[in-house]
C-alpha positions as CSV (number, residue, x, y, z in Angstrom):
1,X,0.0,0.0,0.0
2,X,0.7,3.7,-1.0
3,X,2.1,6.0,1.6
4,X,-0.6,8.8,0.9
5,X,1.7,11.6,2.7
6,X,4.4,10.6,0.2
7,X,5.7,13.4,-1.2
8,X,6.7,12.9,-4.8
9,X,4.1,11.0,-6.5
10,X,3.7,9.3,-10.2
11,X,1.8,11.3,-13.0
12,X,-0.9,9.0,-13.7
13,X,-1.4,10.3,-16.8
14,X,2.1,9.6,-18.3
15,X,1.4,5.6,-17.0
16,X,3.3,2.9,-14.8
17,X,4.3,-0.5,-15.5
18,X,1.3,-2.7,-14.7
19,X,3.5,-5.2,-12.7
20,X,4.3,-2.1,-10.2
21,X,0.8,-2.7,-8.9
22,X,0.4,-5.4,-6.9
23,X,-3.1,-7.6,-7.0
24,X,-5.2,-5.8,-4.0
25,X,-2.6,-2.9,-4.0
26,X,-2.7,0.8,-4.1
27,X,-0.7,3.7,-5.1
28,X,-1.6,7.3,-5.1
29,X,-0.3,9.8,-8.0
30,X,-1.4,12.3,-9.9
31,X,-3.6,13.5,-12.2
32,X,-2.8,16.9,-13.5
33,X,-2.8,18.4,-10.0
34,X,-5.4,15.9,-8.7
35,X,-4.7,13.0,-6.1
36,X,-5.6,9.7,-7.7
37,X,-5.7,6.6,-6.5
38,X,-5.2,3.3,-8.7
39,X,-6.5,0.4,-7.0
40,X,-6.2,-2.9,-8.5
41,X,-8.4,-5.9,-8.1
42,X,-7.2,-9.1,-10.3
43,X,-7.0,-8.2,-13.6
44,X,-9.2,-5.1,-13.3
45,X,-7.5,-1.6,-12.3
46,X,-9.6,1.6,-10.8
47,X,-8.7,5.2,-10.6
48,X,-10.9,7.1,-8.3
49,X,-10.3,10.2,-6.1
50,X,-7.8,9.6,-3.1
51,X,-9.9,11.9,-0.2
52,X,-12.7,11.1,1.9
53,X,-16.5,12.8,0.8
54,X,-16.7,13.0,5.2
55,X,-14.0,14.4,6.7
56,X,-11.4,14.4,3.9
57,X,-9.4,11.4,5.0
58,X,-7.1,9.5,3.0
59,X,-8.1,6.9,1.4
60,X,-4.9,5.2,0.6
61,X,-4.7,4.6,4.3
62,X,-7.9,2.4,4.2
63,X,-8.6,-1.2,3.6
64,X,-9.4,-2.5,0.0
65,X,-12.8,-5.4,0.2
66,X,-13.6,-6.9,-3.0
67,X,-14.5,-3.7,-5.4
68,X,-15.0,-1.7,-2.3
69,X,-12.3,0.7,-0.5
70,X,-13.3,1.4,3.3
71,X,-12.0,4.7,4.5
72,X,-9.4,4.8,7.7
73,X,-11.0,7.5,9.7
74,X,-14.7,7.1,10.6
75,X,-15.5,3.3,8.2
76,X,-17.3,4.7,5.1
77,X,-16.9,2.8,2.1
78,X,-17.1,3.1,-1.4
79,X,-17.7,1.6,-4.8
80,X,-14.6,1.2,-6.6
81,X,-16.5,0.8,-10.3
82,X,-18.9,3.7,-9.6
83,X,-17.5,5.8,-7.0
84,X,-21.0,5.7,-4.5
85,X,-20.9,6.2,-1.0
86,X,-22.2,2.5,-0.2
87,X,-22.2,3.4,3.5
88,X,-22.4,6.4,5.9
89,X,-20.8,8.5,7.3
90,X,-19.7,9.6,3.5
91,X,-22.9,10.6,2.0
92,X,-21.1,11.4,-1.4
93,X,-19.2,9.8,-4.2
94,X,-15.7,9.6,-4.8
95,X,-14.6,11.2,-8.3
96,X,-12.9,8.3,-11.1
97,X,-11.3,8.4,-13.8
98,X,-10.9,5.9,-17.1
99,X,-7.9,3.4,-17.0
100,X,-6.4,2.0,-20.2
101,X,-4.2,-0.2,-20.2
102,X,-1.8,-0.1,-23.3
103,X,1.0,-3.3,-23.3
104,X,2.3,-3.4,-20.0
105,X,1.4,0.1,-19.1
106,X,-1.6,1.2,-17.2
107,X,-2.6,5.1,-17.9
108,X,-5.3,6.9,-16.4
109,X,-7.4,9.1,-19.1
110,X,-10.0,11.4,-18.4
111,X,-12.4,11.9,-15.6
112,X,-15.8,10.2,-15.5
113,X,-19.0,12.8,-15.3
114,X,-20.9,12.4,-11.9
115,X,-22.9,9.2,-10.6
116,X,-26.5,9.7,-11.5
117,X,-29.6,8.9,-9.0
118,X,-30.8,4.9,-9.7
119,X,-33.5,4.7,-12.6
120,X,-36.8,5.5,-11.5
121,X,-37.9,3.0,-8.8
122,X,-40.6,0.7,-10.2
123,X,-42.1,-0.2,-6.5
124,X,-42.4,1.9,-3.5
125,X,-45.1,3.6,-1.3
126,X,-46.8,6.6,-3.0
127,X,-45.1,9.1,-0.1
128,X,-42.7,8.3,2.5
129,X,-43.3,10.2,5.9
130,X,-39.8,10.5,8.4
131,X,-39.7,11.7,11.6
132,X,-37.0,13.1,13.2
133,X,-34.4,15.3,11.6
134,X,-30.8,13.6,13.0
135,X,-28.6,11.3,11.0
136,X,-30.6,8.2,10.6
137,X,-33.7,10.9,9.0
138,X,-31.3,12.6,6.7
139,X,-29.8,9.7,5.7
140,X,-32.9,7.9,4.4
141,X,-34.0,10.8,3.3
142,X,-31.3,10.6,1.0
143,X,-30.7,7.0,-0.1
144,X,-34.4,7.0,-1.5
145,X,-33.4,9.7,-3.8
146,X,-30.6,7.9,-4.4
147,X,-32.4,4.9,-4.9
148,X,-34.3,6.5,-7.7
149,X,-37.6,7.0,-5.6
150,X,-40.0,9.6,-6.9
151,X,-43.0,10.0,-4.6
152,X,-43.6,12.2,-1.8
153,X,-40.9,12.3,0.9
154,X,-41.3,14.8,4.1
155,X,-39.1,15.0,6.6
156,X,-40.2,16.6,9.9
157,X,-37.6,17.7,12.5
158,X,-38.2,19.1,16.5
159,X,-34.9,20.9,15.4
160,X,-34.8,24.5,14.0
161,X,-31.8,24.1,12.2
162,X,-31.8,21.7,9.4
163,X,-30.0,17.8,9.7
164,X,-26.4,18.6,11.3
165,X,-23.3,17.0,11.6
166,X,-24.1,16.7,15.5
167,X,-20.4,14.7,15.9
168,X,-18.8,18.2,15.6
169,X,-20.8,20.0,17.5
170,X,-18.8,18.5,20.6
171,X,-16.0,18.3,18.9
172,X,-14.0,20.9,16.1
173,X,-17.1,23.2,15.9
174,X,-17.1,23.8,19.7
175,X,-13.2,24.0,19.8
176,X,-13.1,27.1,17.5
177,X,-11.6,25.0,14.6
178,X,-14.9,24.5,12.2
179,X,-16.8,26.9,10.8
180,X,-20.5,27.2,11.5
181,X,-21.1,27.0,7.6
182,X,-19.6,23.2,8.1
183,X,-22.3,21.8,10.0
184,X,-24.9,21.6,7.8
185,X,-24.7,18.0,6.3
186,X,-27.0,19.3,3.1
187,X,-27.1,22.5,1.7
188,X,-30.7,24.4,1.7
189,X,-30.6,23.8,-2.3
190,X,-30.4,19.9,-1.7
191,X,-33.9,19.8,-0.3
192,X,-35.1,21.9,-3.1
193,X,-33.1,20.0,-6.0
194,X,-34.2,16.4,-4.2
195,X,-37.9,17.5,-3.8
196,X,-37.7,17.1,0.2
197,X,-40.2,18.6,1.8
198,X,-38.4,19.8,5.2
199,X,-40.5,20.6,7.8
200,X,-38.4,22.5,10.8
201,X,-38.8,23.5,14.1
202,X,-42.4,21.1,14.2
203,X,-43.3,18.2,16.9
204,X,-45.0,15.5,16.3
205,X,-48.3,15.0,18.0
206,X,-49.6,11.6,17.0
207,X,-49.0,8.8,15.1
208,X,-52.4,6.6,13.6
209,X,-50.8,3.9,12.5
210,X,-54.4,2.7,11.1
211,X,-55.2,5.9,9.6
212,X,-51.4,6.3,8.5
213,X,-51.1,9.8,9.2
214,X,-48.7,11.7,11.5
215,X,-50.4,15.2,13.2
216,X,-48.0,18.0,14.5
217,X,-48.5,20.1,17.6
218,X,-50.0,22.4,15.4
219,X,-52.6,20.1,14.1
220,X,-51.0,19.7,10.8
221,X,-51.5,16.5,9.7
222,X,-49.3,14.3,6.9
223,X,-50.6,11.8,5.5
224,X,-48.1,8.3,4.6
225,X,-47.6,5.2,2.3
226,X,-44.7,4.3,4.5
227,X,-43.0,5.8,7.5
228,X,-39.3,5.8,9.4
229,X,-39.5,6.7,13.3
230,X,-36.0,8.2,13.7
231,X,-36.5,10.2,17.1
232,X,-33.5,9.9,18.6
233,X,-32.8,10.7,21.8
234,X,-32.5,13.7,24.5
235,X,-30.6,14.5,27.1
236,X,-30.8,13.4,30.2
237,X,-31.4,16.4,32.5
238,X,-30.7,16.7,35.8
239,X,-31.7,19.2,38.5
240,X,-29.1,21.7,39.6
241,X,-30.5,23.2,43.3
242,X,-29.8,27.1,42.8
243,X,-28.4,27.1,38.8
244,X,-30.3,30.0,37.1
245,X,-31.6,28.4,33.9
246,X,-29.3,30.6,31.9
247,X,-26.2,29.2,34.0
248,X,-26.8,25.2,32.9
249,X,-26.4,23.7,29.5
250,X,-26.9,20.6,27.2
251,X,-25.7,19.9,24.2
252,X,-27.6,18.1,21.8
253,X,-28.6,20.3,19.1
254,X,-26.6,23.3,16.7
255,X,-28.5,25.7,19.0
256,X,-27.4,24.4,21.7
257,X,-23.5,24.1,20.7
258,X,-23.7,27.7,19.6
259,X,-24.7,28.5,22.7
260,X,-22.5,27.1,24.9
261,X,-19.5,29.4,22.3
262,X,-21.4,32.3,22.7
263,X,-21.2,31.9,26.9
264,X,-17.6,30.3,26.3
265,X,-16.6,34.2,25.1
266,X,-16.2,35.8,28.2
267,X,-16.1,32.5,29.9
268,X,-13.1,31.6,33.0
269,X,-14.0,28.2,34.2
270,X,-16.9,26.0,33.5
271,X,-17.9,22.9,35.4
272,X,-18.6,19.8,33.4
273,X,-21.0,17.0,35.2
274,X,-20.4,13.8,33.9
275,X,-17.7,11.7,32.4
276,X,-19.4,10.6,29.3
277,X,-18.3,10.6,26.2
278,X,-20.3,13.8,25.2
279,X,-18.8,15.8,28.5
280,X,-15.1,14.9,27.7
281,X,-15.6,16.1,24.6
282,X,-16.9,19.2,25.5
283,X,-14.1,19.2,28.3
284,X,-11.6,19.0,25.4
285,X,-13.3,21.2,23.3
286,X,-13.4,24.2,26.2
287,X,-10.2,23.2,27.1
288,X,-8.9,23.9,23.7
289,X,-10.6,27.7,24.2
290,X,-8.2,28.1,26.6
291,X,-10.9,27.6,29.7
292,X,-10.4,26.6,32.9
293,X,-12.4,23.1,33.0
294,X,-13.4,21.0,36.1
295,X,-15.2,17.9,35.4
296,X,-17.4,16.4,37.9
297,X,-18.8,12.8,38.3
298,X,-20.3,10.0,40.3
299,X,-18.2,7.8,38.8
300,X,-14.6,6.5,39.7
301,X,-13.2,6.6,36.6
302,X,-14.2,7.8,33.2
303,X,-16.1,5.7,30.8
304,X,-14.9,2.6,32.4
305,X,-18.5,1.0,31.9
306,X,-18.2,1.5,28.4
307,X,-14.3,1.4,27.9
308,X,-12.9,-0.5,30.8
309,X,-10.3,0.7,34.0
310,X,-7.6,0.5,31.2
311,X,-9.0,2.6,29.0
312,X,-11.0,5.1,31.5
313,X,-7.7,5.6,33.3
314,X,-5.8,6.5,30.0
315,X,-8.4,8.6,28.9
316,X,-8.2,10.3,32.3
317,X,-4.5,11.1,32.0
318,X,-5.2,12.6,28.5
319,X,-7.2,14.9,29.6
320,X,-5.5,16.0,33.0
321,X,-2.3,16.5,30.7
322,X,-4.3,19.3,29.4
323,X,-5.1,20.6,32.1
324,X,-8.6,19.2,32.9
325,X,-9.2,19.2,36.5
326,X,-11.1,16.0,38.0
327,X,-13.5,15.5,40.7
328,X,-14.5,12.2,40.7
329,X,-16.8,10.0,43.1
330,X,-18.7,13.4,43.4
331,X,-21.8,15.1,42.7
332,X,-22.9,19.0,42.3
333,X,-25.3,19.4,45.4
334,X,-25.7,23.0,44.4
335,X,-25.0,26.2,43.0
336,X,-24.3,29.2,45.1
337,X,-23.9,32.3,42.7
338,X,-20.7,31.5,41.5
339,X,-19.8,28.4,43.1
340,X,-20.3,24.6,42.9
341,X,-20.9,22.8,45.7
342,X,-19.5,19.8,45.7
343,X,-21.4,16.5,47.6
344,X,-18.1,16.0,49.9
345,X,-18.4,20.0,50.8
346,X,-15.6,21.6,48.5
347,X,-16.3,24.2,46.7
348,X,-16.0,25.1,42.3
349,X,-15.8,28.5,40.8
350,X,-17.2,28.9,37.6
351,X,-19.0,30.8,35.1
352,X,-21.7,28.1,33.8
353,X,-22.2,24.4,33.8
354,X,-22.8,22.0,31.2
355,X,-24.3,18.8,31.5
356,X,-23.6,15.7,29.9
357,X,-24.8,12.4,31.6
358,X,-26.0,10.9,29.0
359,X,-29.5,10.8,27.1
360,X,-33.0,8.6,26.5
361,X,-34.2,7.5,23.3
362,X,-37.4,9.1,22.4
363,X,-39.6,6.5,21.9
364,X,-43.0,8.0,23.5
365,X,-44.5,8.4,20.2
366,X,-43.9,4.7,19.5
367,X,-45.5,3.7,22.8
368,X,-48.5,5.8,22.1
369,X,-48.8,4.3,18.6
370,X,-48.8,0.7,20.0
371,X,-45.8,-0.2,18.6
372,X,-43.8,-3.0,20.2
373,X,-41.1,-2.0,22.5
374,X,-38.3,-3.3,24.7
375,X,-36.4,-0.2,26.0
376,X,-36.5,1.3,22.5
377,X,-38.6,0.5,19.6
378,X,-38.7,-3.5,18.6
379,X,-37.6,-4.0,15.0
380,X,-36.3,-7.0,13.0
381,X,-33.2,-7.3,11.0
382,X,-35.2,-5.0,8.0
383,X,-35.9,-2.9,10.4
384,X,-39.5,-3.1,10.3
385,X,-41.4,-2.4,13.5
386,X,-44.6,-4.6,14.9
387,X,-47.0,-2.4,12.6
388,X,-46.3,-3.1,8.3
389,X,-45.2,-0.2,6.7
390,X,-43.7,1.4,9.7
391,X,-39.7,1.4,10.6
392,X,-37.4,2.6,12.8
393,X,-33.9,3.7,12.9
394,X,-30.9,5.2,14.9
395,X,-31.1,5.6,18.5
396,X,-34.7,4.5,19.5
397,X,-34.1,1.1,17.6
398,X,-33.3,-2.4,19.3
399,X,-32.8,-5.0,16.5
400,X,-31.2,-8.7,16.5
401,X,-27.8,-7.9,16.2
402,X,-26.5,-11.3,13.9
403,X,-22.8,-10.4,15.5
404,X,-23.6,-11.0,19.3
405,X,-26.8,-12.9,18.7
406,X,-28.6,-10.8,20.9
407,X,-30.8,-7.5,20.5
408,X,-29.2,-4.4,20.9
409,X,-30.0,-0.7,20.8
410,X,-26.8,1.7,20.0
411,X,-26.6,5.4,20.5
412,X,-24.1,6.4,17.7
413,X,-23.7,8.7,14.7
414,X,-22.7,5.7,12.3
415,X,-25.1,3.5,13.6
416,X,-28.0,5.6,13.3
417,X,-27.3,7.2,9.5
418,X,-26.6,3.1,8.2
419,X,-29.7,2.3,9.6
420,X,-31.8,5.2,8.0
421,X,-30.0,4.6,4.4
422,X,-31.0,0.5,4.7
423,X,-34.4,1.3,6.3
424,X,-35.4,3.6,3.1
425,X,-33.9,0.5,0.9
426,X,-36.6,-1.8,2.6
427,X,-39.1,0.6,2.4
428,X,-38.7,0.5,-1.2
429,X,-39.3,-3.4,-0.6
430,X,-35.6,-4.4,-1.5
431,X,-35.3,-6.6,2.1
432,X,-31.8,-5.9,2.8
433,X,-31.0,-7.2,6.1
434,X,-28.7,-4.6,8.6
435,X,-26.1,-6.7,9.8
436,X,-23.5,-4.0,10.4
437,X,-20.9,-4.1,13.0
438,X,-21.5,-1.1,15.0
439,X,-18.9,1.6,14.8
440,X,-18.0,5.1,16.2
441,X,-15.1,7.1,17.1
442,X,-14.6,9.5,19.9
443,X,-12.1,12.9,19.8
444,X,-10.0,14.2,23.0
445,X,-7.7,16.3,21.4
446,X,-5.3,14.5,18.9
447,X,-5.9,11.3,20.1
448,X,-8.7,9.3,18.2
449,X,-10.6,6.5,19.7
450,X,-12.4,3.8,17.0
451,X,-14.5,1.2,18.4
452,X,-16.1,-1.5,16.6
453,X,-18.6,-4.2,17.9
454,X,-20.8,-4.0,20.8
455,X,-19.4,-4.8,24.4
456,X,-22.0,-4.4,27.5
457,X,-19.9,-6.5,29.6
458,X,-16.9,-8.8,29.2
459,X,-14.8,-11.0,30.9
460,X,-11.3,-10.1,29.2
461,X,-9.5,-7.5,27.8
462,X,-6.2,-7.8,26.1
463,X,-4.2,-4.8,24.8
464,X,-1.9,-5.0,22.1
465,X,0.6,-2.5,22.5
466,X,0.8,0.6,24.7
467,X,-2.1,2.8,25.6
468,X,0.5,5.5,27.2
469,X,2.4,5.1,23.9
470,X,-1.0,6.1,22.3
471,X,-0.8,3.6,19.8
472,X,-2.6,0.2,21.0
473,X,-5.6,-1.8,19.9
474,X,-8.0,-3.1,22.6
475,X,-10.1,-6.4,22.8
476,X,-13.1,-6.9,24.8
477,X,-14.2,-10.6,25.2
478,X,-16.4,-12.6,26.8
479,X,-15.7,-16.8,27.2
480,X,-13.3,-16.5,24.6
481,X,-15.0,-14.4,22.0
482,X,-14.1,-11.2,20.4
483,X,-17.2,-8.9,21.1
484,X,-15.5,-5.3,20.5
485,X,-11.8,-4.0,19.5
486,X,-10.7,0.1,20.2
487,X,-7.8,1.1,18.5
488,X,-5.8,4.5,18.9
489,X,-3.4,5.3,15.8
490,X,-4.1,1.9,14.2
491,X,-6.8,2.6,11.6
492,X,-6.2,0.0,9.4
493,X,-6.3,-2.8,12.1
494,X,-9.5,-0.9,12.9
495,X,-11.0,-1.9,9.7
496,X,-9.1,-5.1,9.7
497,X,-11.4,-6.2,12.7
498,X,-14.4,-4.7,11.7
499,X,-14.3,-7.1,8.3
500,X,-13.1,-9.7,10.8
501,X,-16.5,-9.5,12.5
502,X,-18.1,-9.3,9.4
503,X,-17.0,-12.9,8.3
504,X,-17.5,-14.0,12.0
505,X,-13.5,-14.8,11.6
506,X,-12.6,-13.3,15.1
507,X,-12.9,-15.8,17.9
């Protein structure tokens, strides 16, 4: 494999030997003053941009399956013959170009034009209603234009902002290092140009699952042939004795991220309750501002129900390298003025508070509909719910997860947009079972954390390498089988163990 960060590169378009490219190899060259990567695949070669459509990452990096190059950074994957995004997070194609092979030479011609939307879909429900305006909505919104769908497709969203990149609003957006005009994941034109009828800043009321309608607060009602359920979830909030509401804040949505740098101007110290991953984010990100950051939580070390001592403790030394400052074992009993009182008695000065213990999927709508539920909404591996016609996706679904044989509901970015692009291929009546491993990745500063699988308990953990060293991958097991694997600075194993799962090779 190509070193993508190699400086001088071939020109593509003047050719290289054939035999320099070994069967499931890469190399990256050029293009005019385009990065290119040729990929080959048996006999067959492929030219096709060498960047990311999500965060820009280098694809050269990233693991090659079959005609299909998986992307280092955050697992997207794409087709090497036609340049689609087969899977989120990437939402758009990669550019190609034409390869001809002349003797032993292989040259790379000119640049393909676009990928076009599917053919007209020959089956489908005259409209498509989705609720909720996150990832998992925006994605199926999406995929059944891409799918070559032509009825009616509304998407309705509590939000006032439309579908976000909500990963970066802990993350580079609230550190100071992404623009506001980043966060978007579709531009206003893309609704118009897709024929989406977004409908902001709107609750839904009821569901009739009979009737197959959907009413807002207003009394608005939408009719449906088919609908997705992609609620989400909220935060969980807690009660602060004393905090002025204008002293406590959440972050879930753009608003609220944008208000949290607004107070973080003229901001000293902030208190953070709760070691999750969404309030050592924020910890990192207000750190990175230059504020004075104390976190406070219950627990004794951070994340260690999700990640393990190992882990939690490492994570813990990231941050207090940067100056986070931990109370831990703790609680906020109260806010005086300025201060944070602490459960043992001691005292926090800060400026405001925000809270990040977690959230709960919102799944009342589904309970009032009838719908069939086990801690989140009941689906099976379509991701169909109890009621025909009516799905559910991101973080209110549980579904029978083929990789740990047992059902499982998973609160993550990745999780949430694969599951809206294949629930709006089953709504088309393609019955494409979801059997992805589950993947997300977590930011504290330059150290990136990519976990794949799904590990509620184990009995073992086994690192490989040196988490101080910041280069390690991390196995969770239970009797003897691989359930999860975390890596930090090993992407490619990352993906390695993540196709691993998929072929049920890891024991």
């Amino acid at each position: 494999m190509a070193d993508a960060k190699e400086t001088s590169k071939p020109d593509l378009k003047a050719g290289i030997p054939f035999d320099e490219l070994a069967d499931g190899g890469m190399v990256v060259g050029l293009v005019a003053d385009e990065e290119v990567i040729l990929a080959r695949r048996g006999g067959e070669v492929f030219a096709v941009g060498a960047h990311c459509t999500h965060y820009h990452a280098p694809l050269a990096d990233g693991l090659m399956v079959g005609d299909t190059l998986r992307c280092p950074w955050h697992h997207a994957c794409f087709s090497l013959r036609t340049g689609e995004a087969l899977r989120a997070p990437a939402l758009d194609p990669i550019e190609r170009w034409r390869v001809e092979r002349v003797g032993e030479k292989i040259f790379v011609r000119e640049k393909f034009s676009a990928p076009v939307a599917k053919s007209r879909s020959p089956s489908g429900p005259a409209s498509v209603v989705i609720v909720g305006g996150g990832a998992a909505g925006l994605a199926a919104a999406d995929m059944l234009r891409r799918e070559g769908y032509q009825g009616k497709v509304t998407l309705i969203s509590a939000d006032e902002a439309p579908p976000c990149d909500r990963p970066n609003l802990s993350k580079d957006y609230l550190a100071g290092t992404a623009q506001a005009d980043w966060i978007p994941l579709r531009s206003a034109a893309y609704y118009q140009d897709n024929r989406i009828d977004l409908v902001l800043d709107s609750r839904v009321s009821l569901m009739d699952v009979k009737l197959q309608r959907v009413q807002l607060a207003n009394g608005k009602n939408f009719e449906f042939g088919a609908l997705l359920i992609a609620t989400g979830a909220d935060p969980v909030r807690l009660p602060v004795p004393g905090a002025t509401d204008a002293q406590v804040h959440y972050l879930r949505t753009f608003a609220d991220s944008r208000a949290i740098v607004a107070k973080a101007a003229a901001a000293k110290r902030v208190v953070v309750i709760g070691a999750s991953f969404i309030g050592l984010e924020v910890a990192a990100s207000l750190r990175t501002r230059g504020i004075e950051v104390h976190v406070v939580a219950p627990d004794k070390t951070p994340l260690e129900r999700v990640m393990g001592a190992q882990v939690g403790t490492y994570i813990r030394k990231v941050h207090e390298s940067h100056g986070v400052i931990f109370h831990l074992g703790r609680t906020v009993s109260r806010v005086e003025g300025s201060r944070a009182i602490l459960s043992d008695g001691s005292a926090v000065e800060m400026d405001f508070i925000v809270l990040g213990v977690g959230v709960r999927p919102s799944i009342a709508l589904g309970e009032e509909a009838g719908l069939a539920m086990d801690r989140g909404v009941c689906v099976d591996e379509f991701l169909e719910t109890s009621a025909p016609g009516i799905f559910a996706a991101g973080d209110i679904a549980r579904w029978p997860d083929p990789h740990s044989g047992e059902r499982i509901r998973v609160e993550h970015w990745v999780v949430a947009e694969r599951q809206g692009q294949i629930a709006a291929k089953n709504i088309l009546g393609q019955r494409v079972r979801y059997d992805a491993v589950p993947f997300f990745w977590s930011q504290h500063y330059d150290v990136a954390i990519n976990y794949v699988g799904h590990a509620e308990k184990w009995d073992t953990v086994e690192i490989d390498g040196s988490l101080d060293a910041n280069d390690c991958a991390v196995t969770y097991k239970q009797g003897g089988r691989t359930l999860a694997v975390a890596t930090i600075y090993r992407d490619l194993q990352s993906l390695q163990a993540e196709l691993a799962m998929e072929q049920k090779a890891l024991t």
